[in-house]
N, C-alpha and C positions, 0 to 999 in steps of 0.2 A: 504494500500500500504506500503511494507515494505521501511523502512527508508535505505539510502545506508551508507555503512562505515565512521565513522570517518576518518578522514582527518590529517598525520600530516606537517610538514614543509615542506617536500619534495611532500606532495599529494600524498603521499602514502596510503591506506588503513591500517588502523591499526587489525583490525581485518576480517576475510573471510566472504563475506556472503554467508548464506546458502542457500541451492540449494531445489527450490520448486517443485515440480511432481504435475501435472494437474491429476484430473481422469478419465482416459483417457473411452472410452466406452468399454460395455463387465469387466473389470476389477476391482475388488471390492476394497474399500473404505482401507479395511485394506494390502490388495496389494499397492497399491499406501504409505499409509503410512509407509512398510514395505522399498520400494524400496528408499523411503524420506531419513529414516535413515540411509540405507545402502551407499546414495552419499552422506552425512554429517557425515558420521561416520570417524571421526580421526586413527582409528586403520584400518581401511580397505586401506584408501587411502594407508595407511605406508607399509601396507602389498603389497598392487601394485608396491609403490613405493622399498619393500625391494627385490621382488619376492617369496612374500611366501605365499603359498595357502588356503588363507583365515586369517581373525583376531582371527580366536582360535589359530596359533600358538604364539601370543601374550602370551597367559594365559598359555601358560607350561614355555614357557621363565620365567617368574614373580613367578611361581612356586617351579622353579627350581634355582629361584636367589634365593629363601627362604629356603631352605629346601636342596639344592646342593647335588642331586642323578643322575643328567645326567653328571661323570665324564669321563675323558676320558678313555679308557679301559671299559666303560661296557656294556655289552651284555644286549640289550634293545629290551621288545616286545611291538610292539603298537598294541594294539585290535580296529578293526572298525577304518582303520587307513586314509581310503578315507575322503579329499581328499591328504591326507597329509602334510598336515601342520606343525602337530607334531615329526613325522620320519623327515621334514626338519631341525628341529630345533637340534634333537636327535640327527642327522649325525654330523652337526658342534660341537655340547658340547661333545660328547665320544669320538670324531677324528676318527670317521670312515673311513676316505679320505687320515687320515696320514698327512692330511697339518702341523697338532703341531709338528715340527723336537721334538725327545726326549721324546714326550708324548706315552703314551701308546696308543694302536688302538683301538677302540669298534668297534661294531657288532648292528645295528640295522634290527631289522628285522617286518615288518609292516603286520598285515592280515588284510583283509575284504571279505566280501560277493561279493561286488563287484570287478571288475577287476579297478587296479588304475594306472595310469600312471607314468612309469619310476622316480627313483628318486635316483639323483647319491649320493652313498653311504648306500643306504637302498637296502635293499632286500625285494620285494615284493610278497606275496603270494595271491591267491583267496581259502580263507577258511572259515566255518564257527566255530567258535572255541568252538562250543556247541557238534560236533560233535563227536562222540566216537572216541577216537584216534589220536583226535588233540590235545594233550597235548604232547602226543608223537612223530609226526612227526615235530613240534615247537623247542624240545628238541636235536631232528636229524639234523634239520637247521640250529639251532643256534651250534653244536657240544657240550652240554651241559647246564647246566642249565642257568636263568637269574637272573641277577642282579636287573633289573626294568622292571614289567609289570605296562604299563599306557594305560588309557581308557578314551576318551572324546568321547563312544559311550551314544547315545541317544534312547531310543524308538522311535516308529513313534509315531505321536501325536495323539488323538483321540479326541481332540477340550475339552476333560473334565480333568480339572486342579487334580485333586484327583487322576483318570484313570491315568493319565499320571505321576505321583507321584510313583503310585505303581508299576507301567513297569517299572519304570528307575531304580528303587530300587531294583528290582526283575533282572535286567540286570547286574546291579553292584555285586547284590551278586554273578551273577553267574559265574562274569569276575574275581572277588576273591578265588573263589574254581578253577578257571584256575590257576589263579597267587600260589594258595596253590602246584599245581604239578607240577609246571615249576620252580619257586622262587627256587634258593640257599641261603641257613641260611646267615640271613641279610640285605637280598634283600629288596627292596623298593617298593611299591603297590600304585599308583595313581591314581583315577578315578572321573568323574564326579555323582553329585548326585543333585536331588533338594529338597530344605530346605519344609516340610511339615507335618514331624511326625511322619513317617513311617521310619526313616532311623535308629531309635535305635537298632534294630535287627543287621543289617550292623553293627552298632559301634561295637556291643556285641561280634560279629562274630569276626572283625578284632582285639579288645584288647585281645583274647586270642591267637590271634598268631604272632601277633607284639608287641617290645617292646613298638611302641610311636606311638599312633592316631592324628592326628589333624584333622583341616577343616580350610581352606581358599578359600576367596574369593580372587581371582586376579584382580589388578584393571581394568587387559583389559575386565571381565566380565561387561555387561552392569548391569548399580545402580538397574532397572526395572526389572533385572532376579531374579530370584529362585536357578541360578544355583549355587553351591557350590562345592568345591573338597578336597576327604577327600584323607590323604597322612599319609602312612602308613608306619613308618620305624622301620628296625631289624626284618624281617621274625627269628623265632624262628626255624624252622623247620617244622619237620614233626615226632610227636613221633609215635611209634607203639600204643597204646590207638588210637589215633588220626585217624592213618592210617585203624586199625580194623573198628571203630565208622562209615570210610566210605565206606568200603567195598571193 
């Protein structure tokens, strides 16, 4: 039987307690545990409590306090952007809205596969951006090139930790040969990847076209994930060689 909160002068609780999930029937053990964490998770509640669509827009905030690429005036694409959480965060740091009197205006513009719900200050599309010729109609949208393509697209899972390593890596690179034909010289490249072995290629890929690789983890990422985000800045361009090489 869990013990109830400390107590102080006032009988106030000093700390919350956590919130237990029965399992319930029909419903598997790691469901139940999943659900456990998600009403004890301190970044969820904030994001309820801030209105913002889920605790990953957490992780590009903590990102972008690092690394300062969501400024105001820039032309932002978010890849797999449902359910938005990211384009929320993206509209208030570029001033899409204009709210910063003096600041310059940005332009976010969000795609997914799926159809996403309204988000003031973002521009929403249903695209698949693997498609031929959605480099170009992204370029039409936005009225020219981008300053920052970001990605905390995921594979579907396939329950094999390896399997799923090499999707998400294979997804990344291909959201970086997007960002290679949208990006304007200097542009900034952020995506999600998980830590396993496989992602050297990726590194290799992006140091011959950005001045500066890293990888950070944000502390909104839970300690128990894999996941990491590598953040790409100073797009060199696009040289002829470059451009030949891909056809």
């Amino acid at each position: 039987m869990a013990k109830g909160p400390s107590k102080n002068s006032s009988g106030r609780g000093q700390r919350d307690l956590k919130v237990k999930v029965k399992t319930a029937r029909g419903r598997k053990l790691s469901s139940t545990l999943w659900l456990q964490r998600q009403l004890n998770d301190p970044y969820v509640k904030r994001a309820k409590a801030d209105g913002l669509r889920g605790r990953a827009a957490y992780k590009i905030l903590e990102i972008d306090d690092k690394y300062r690429f969501l400024v105001p005036g820039a032309r932002v694409v978010d890849l797999g952007c449902a359910p938005g959480g990211w384009s929320q965060v993206a509209v208030k740091r570029v001033n899409a809205l204009g709210e910063r009197a003096g600041k310059r205006v940005g332009t976010v513009l969000g795609v997914d596969l799926q159809e996403v719900d309204p988000i003031a200050g973002a521009e929403l599309h249903q695209l698949d951006f693997l498609d031929e010729g959605a480099d170009d109609k992204v370029k039409a949208w936005l009225g020219g090139e981008a300053d920052v393509v970001m990605s905390d697209m995921a594979a579907a899972s396939s329950g094999h930790k390896q399997t799923d390593h090499l999707r998400i890596i294979s997804l990344c690179e291909a959201a970086a040969y997007f960002a290679f034909d949208v990006l304007e010289e200097g542009g900034t490249f952020v995506a999600k990847v998980l830590a396993g072995g496989a992602e050297g290629s990726l590194q290799a890929l992006l140091k011959k076209r950005f001045n500066k690789v890293a990888n950070f983890k944000p502390p909104a990422s839970r300690s128990d994930s894999s996941e990491k985000f590598v953040v790409a800045t100073g797009f060199r361009g696009r040289t002829e060689d470059e451009t030949g090489d891909e056809g």
